[in-house]
Predicted model as a PDB file, atoms N, CA, C, CB and O in Angstrom, pLDDT in the B-factor column:
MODEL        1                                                                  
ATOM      1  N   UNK A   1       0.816  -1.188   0.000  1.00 69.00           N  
ATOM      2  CA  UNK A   1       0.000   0.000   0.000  1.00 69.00           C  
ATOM      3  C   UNK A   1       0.866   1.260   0.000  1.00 69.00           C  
ATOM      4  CB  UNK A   1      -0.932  -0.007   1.198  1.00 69.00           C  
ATOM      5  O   UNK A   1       0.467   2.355  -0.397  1.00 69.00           O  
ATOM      6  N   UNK A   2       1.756   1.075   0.351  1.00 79.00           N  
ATOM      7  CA  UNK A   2       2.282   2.443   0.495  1.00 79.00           C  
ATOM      8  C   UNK A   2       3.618   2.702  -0.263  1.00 79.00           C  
ATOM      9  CB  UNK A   2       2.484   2.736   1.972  1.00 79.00           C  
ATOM     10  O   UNK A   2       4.364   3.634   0.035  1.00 79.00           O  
ATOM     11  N   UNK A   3       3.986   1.403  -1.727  1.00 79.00           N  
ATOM     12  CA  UNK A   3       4.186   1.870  -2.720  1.00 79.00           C  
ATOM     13  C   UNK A   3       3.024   2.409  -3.447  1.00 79.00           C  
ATOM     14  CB  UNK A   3       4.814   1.086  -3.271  1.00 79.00           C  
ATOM     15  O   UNK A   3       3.347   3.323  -4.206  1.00 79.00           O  
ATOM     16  N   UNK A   4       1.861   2.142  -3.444  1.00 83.00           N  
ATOM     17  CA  UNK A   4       0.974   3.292  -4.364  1.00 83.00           C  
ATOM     18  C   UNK A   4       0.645   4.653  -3.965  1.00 83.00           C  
ATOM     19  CB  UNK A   4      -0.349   2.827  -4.618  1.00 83.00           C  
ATOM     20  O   UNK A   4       0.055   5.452  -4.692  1.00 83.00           O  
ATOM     21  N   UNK A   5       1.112   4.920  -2.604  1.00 90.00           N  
ATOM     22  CA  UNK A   5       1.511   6.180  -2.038  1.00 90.00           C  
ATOM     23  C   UNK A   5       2.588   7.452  -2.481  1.00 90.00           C  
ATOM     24  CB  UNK A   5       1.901   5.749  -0.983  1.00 90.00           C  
ATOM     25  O   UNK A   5       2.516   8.673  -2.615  1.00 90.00           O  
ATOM     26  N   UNK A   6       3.577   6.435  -2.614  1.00 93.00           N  
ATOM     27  CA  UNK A   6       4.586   6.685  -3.174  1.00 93.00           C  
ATOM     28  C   UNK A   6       4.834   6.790  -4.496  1.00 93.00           C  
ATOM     29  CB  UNK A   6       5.183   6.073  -2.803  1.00 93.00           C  
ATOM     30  O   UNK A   6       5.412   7.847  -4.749  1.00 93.00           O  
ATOM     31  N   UNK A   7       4.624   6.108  -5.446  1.00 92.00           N  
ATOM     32  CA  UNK A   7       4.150   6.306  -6.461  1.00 92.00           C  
ATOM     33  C   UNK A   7       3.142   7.412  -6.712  1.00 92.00           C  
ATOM     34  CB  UNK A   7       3.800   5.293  -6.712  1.00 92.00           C  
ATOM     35  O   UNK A   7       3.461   8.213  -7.591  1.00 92.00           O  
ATOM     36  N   UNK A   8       2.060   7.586  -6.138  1.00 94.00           N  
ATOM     37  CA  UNK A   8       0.977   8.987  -6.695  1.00 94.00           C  
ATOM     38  C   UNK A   8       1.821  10.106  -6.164  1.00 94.00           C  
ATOM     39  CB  UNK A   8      -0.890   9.116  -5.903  1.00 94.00           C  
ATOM     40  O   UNK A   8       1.763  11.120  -6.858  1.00 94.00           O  
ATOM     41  N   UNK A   9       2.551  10.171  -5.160  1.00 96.00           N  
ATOM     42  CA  UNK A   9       3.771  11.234  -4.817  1.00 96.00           C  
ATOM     43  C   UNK A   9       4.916  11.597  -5.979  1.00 96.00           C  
ATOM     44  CB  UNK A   9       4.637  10.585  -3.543  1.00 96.00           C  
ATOM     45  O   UNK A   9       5.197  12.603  -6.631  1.00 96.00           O  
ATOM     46  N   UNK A  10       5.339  10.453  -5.900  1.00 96.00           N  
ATOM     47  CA  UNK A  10       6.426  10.808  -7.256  1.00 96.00           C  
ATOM     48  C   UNK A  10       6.067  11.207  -8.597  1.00 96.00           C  
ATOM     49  CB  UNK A  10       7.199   9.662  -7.629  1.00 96.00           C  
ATOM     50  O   UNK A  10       6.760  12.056  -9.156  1.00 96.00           O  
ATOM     51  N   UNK A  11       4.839  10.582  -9.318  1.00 97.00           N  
ATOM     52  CA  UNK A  11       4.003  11.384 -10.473  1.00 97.00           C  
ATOM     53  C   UNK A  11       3.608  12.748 -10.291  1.00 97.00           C  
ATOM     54  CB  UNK A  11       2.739  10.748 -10.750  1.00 97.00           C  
ATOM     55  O   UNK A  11       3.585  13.578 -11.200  1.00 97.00           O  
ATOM     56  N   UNK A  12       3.403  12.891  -9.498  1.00 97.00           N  
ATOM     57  CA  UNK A  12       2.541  14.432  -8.720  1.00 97.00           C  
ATOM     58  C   UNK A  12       3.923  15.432  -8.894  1.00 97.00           C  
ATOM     59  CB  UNK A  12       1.913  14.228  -6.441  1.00 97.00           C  
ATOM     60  O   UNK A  12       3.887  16.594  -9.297  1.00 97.00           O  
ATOM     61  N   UNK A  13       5.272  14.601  -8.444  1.00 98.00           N  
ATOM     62  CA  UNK A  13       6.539  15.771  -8.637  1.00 98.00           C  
ATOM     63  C   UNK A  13       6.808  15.716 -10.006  1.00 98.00           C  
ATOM     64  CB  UNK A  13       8.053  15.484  -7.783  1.00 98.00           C  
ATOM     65  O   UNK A  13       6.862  16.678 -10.772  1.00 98.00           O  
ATOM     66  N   UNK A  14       6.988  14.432 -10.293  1.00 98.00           N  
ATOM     67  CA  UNK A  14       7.539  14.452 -12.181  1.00 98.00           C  
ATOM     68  C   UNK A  14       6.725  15.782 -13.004  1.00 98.00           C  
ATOM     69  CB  UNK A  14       6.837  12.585 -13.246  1.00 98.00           C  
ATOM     70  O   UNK A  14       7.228  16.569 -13.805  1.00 98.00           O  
ATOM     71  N   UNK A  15       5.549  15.736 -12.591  1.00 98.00           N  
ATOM     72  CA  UNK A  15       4.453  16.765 -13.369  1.00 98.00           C  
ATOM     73  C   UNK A  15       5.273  17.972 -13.176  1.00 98.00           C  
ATOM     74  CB  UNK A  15       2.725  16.945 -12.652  1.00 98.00           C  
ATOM     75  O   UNK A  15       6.113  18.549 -13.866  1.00 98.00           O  
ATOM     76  N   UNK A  16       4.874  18.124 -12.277  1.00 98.00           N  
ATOM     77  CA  UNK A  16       5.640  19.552 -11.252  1.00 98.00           C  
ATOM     78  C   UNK A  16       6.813  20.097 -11.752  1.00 98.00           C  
ATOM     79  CB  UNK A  16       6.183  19.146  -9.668  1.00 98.00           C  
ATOM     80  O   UNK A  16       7.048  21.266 -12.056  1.00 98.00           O  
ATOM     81  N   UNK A  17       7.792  18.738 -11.822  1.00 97.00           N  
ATOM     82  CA  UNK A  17       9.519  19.461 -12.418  1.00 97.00           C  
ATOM     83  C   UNK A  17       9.139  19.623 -13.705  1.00 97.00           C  
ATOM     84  CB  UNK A  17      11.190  18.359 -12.384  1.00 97.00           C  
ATOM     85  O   UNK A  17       9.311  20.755 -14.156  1.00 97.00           O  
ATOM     86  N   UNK A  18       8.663  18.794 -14.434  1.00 97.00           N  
ATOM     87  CA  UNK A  18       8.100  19.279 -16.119  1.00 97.00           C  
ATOM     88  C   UNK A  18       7.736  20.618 -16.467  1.00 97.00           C  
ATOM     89  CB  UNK A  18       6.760  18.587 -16.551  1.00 97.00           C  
ATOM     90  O   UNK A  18       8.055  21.391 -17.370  1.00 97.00           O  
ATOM     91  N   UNK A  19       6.858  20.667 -15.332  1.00 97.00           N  
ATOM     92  CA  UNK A  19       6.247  22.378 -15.538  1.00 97.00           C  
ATOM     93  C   UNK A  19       7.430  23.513 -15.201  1.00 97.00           C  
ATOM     94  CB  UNK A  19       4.787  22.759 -14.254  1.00 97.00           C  
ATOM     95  O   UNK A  19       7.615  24.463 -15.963  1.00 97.00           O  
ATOM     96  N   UNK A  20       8.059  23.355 -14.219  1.00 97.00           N  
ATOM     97  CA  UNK A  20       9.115  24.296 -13.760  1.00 97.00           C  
ATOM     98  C   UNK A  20       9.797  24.274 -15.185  1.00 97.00           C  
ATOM     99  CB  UNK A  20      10.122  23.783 -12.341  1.00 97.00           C  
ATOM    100  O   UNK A  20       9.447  25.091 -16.037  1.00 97.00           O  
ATOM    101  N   UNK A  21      10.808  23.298 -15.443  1.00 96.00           N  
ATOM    102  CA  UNK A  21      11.808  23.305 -16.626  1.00 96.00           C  
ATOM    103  C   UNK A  21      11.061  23.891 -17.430  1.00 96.00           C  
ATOM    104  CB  UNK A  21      12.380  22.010 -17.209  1.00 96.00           C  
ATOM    105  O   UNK A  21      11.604  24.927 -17.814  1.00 96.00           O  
ATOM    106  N   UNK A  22       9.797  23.687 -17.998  1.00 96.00           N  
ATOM    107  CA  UNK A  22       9.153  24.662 -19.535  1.00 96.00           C  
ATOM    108  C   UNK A  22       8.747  25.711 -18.942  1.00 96.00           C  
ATOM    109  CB  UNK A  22       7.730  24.061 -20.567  1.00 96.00           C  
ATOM    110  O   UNK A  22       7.986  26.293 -19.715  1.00 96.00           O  
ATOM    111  N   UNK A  23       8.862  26.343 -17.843  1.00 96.00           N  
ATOM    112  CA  UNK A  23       8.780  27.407 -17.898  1.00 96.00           C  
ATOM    113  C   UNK A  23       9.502  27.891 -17.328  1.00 96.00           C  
ATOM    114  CB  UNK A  23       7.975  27.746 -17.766  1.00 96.00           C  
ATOM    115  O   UNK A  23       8.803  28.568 -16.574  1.00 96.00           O  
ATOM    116  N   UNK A  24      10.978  28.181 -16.964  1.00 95.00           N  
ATOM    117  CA  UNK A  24      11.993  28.613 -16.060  1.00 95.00           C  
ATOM    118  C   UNK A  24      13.314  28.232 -17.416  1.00 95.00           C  
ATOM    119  CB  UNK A  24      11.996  27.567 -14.255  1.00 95.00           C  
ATOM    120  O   UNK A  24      14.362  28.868 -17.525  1.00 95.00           O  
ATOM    121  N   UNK A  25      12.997  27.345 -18.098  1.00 89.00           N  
ATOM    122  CA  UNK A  25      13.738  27.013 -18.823  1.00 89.00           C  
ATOM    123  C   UNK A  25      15.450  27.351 -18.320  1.00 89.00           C  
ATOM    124  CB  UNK A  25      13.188  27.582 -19.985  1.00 89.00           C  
ATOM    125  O   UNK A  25      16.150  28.350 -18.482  1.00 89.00           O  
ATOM    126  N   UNK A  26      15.641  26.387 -17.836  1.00 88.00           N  
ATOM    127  CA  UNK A  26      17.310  25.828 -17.396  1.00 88.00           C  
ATOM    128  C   UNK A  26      18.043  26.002 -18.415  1.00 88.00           C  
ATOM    129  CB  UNK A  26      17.573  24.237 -17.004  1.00 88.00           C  
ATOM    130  O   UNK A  26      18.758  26.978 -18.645  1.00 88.00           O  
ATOM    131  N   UNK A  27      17.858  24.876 -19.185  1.00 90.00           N  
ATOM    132  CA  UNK A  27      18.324  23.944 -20.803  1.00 90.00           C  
ATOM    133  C   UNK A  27      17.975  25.549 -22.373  1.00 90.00           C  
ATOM    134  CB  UNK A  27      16.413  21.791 -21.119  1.00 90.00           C  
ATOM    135  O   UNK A  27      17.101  26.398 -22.552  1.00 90.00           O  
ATOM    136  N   UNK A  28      18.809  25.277 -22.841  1.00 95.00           N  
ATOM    137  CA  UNK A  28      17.929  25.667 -24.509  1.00 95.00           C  
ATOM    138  C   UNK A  28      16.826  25.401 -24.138  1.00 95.00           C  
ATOM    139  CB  UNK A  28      18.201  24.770 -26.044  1.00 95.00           C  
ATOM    140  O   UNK A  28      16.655  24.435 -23.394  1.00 95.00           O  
ATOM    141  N   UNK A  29      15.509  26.392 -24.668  1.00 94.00           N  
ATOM    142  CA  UNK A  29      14.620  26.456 -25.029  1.00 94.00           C  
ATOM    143  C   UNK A  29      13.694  25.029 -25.812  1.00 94.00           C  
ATOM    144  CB  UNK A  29      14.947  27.475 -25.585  1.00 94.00           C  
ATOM    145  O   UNK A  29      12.534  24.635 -25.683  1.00 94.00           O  
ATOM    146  N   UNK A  30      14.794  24.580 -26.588  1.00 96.00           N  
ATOM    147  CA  UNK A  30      14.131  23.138 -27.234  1.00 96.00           C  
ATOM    148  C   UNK A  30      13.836  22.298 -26.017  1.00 96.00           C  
ATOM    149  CB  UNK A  30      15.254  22.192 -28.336  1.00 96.00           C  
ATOM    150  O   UNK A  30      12.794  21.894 -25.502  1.00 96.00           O  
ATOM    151  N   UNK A  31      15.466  22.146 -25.661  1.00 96.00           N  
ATOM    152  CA  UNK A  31      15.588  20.730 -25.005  1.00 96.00           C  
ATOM    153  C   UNK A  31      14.667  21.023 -23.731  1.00 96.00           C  
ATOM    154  CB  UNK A  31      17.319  20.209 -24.582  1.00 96.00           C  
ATOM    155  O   UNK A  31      14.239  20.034 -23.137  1.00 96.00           O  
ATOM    156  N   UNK A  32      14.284  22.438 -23.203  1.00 96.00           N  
ATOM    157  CA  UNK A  32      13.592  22.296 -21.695  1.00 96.00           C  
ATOM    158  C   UNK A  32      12.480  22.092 -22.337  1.00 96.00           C  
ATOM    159  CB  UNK A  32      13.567  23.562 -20.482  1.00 96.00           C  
ATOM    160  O   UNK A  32      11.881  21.147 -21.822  1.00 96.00           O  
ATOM    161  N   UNK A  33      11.843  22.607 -23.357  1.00 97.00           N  
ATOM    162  CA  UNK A  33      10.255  21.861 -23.783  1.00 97.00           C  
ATOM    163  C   UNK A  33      10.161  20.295 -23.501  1.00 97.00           C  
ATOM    164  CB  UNK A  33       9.915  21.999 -25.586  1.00 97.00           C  
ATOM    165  O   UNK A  33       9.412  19.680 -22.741  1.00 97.00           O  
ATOM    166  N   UNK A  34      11.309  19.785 -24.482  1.00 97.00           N  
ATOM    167  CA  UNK A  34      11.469  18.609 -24.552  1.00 97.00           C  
ATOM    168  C   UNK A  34      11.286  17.596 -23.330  1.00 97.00           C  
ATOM    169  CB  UNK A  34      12.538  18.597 -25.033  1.00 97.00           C  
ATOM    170  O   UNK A  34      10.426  16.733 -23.157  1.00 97.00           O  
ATOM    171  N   UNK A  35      12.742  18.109 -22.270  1.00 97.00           N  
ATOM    172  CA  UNK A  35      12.470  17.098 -21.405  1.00 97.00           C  
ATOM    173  C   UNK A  35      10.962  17.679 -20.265  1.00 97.00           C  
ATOM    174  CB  UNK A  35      14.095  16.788 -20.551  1.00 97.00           C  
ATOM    175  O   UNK A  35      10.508  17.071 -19.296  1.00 97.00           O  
ATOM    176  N   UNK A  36      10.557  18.846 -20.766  1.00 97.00           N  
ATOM    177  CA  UNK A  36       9.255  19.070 -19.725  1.00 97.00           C  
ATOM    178  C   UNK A  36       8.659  18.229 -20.402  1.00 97.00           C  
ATOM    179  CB  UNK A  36       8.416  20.527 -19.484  1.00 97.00           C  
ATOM    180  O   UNK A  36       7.868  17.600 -19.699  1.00 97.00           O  
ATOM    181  N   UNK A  37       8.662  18.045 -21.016  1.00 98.00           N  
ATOM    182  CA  UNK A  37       7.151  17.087 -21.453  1.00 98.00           C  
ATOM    183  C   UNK A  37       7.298  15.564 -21.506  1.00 98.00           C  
ATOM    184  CB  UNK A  37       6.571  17.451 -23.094  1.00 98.00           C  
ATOM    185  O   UNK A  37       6.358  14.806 -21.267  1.00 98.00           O  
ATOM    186  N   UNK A  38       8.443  15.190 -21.811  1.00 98.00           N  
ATOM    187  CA  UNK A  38       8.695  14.079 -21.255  1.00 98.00           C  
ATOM    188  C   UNK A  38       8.680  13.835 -19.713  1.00 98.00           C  
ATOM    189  CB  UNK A  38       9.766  13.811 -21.727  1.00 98.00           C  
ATOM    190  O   UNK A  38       7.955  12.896 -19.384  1.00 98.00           O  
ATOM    191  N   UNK A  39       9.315  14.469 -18.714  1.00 98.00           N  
ATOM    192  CA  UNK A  39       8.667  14.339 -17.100  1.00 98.00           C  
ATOM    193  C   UNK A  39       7.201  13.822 -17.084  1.00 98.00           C  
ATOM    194  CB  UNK A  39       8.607  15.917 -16.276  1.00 98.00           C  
ATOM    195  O   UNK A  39       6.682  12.757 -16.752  1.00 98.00           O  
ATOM    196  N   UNK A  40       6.624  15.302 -17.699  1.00 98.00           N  
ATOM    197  CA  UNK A  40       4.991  15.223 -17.509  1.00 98.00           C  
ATOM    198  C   UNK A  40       4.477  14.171 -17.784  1.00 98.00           C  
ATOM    199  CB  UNK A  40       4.212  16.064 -18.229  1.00 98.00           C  
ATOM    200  O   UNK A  40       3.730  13.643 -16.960  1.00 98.00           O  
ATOM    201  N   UNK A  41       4.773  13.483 -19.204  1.00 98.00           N  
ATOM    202  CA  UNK A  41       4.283  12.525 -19.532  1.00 98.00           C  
ATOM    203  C   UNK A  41       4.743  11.094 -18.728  1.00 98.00           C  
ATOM    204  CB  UNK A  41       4.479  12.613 -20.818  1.00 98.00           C  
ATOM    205  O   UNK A  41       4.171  10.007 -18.802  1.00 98.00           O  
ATOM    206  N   UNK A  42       5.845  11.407 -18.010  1.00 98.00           N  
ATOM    207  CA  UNK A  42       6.229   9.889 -17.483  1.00 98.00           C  
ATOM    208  C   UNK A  42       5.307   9.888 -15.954  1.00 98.00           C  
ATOM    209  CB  UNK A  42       8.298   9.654 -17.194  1.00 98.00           C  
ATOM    210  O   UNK A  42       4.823   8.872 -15.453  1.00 98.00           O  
ATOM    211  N   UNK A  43       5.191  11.578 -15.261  1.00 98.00           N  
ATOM    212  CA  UNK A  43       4.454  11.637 -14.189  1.00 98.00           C  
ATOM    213  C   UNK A  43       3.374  11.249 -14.072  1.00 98.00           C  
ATOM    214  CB  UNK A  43       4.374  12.505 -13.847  1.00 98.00           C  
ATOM    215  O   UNK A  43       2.885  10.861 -13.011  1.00 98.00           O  
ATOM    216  N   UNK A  44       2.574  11.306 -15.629  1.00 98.00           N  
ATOM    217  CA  UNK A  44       1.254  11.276 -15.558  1.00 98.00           C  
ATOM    218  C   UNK A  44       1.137   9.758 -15.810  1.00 98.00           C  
ATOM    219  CB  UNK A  44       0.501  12.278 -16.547  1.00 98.00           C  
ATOM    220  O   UNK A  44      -0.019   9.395 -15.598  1.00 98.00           O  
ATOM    221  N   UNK A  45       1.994   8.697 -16.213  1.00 97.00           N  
ATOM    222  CA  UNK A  45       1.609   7.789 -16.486  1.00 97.00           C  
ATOM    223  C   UNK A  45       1.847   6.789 -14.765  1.00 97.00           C  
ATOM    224  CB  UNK A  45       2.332   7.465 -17.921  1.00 97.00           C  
ATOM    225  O   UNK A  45       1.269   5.797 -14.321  1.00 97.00           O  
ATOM    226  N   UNK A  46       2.816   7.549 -14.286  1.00 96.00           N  
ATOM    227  CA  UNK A  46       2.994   7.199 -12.969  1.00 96.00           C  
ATOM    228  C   UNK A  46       2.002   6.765 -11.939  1.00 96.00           C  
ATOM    229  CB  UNK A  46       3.509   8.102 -12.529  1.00 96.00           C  
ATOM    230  O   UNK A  46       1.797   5.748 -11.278  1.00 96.00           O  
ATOM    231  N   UNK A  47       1.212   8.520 -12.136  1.00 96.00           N  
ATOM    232  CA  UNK A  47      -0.348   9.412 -11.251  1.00 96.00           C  
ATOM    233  C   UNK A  47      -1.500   7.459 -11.781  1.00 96.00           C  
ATOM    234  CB  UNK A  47      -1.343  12.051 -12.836  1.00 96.00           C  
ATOM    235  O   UNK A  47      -1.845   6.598 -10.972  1.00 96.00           O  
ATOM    236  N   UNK A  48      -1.668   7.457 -12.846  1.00 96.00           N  
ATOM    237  CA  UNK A  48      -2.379   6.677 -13.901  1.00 96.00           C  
ATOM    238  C   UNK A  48      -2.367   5.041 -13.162  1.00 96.00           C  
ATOM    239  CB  UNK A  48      -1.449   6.820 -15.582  1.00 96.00           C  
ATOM    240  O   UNK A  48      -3.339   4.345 -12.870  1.00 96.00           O  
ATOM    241  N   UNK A  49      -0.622   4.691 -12.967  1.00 94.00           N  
ATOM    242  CA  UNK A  49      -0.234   3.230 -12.341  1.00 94.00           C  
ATOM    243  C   UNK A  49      -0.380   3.263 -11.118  1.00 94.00           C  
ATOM    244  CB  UNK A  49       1.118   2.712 -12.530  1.00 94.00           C  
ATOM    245  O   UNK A  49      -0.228   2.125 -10.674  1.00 94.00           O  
ATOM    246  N   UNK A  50      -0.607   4.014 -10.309  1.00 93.00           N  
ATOM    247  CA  UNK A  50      -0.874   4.256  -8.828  1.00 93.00           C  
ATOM    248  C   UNK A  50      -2.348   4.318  -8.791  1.00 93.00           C  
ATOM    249  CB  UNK A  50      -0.180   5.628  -8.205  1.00 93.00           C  
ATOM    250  O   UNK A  50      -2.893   3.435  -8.128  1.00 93.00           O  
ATOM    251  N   UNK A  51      -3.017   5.096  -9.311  1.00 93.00           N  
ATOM    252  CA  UNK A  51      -4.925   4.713  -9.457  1.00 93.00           C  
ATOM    253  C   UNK A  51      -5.139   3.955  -9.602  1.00 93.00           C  
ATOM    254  CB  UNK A  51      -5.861   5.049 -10.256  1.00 93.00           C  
ATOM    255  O   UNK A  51      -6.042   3.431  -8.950  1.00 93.00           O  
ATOM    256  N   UNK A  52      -4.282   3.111 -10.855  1.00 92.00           N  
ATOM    257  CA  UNK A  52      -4.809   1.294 -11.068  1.00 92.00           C  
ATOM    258  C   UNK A  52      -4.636   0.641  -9.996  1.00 92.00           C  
ATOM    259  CB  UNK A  52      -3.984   0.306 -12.152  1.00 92.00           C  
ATOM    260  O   UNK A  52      -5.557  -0.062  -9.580  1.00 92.00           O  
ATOM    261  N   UNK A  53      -3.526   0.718  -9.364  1.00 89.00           N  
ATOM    262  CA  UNK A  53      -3.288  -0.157  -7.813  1.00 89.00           C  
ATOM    263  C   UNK A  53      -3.694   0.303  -6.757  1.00 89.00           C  
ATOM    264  CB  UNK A  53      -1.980  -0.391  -7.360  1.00 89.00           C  
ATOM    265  O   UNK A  53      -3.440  -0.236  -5.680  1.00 89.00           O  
ATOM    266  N   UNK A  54      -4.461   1.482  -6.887  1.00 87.00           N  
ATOM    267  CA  UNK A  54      -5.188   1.529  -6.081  1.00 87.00           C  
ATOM    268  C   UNK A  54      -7.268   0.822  -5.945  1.00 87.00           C  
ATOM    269  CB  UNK A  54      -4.811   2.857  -6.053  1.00 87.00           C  
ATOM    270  O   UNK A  54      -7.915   0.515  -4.944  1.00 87.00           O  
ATOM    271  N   UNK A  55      -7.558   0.824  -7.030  1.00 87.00           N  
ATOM    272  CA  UNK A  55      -8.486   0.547  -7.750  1.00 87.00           C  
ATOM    273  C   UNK A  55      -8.111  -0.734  -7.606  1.00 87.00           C  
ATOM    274  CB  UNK A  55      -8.654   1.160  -8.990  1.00 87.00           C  
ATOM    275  O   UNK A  55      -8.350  -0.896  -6.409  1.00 87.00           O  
ATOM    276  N   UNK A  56      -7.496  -2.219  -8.177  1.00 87.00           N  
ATOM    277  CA  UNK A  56      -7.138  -3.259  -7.966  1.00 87.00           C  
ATOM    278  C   UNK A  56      -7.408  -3.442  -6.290  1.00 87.00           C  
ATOM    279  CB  UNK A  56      -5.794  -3.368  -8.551  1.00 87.00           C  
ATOM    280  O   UNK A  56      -8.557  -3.764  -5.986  1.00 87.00           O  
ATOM    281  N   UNK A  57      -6.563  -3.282  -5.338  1.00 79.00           N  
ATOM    282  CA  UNK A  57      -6.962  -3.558  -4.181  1.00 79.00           C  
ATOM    283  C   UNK A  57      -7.844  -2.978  -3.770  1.00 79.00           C  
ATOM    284  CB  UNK A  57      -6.254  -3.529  -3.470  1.00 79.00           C  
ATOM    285  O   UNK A  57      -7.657  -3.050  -2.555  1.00 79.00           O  
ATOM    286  N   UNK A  58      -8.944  -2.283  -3.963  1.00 73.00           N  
ATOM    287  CA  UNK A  58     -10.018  -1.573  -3.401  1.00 73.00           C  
ATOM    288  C   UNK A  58     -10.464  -2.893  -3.774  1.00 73.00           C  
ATOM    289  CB  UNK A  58     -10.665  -0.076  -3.891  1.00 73.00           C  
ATOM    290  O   UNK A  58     -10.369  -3.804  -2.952  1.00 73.00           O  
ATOM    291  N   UNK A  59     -11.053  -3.145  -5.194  1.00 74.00           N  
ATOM    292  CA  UNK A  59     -11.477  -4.582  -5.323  1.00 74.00           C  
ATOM    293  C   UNK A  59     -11.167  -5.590  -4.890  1.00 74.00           C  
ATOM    294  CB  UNK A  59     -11.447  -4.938  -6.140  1.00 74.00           C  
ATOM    295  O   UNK A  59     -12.142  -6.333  -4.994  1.00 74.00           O  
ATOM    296  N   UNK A  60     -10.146  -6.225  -4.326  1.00 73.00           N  
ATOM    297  CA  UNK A  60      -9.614  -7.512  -3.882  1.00 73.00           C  
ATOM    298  C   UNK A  60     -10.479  -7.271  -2.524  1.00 73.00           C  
ATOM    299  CB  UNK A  60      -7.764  -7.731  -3.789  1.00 73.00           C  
ATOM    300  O   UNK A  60     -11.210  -8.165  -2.098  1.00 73.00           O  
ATOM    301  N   UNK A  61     -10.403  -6.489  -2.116  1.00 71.00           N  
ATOM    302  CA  UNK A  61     -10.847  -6.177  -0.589  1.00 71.00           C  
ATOM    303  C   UNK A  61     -12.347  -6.445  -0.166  1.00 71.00           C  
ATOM    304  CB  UNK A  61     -10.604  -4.629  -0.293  1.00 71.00           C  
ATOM    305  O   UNK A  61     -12.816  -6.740   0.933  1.00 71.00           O  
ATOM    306  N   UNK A  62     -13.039  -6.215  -1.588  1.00 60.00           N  
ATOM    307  CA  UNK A  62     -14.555  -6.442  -1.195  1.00 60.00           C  
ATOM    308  C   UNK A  62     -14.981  -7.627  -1.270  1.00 60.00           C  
ATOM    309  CB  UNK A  62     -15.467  -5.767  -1.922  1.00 60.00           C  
ATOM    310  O   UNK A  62     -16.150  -7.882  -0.981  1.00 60.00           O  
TER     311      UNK A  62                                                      
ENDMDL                                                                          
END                                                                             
């Protein structure tokens, strides 16, 4: 349980640093688009695998 804790935590930051880098832009202009949106997209798929396991054991449980 409390890797899917951890997990909806760590998606929740991936998002977060994505957004900072495209807009604070560190990197060239390309590459901070770039890797912002790659974060985002790995955060959100993170946010996504943590709902499923959470959802999975909600069900096992009933």
């Amino acid at each position: 349980m409390m890797f899917n804790w951890l997990s909806l935590v760590a998606g929740i930051c991936y998002v977060a640093l994505g957004i900072v880098m495209m807009v604070y832009k560190f990197l060239e202009p390309i590459y901070a688009y770039a890797l912002g949106a790659v974060l985002i997209l790995y955060g959100i798929f993170r946010i996504w695998r943590a709902i499923s396991k959470f959802r999975n054991t909600a069900e096992d449980e009933d």
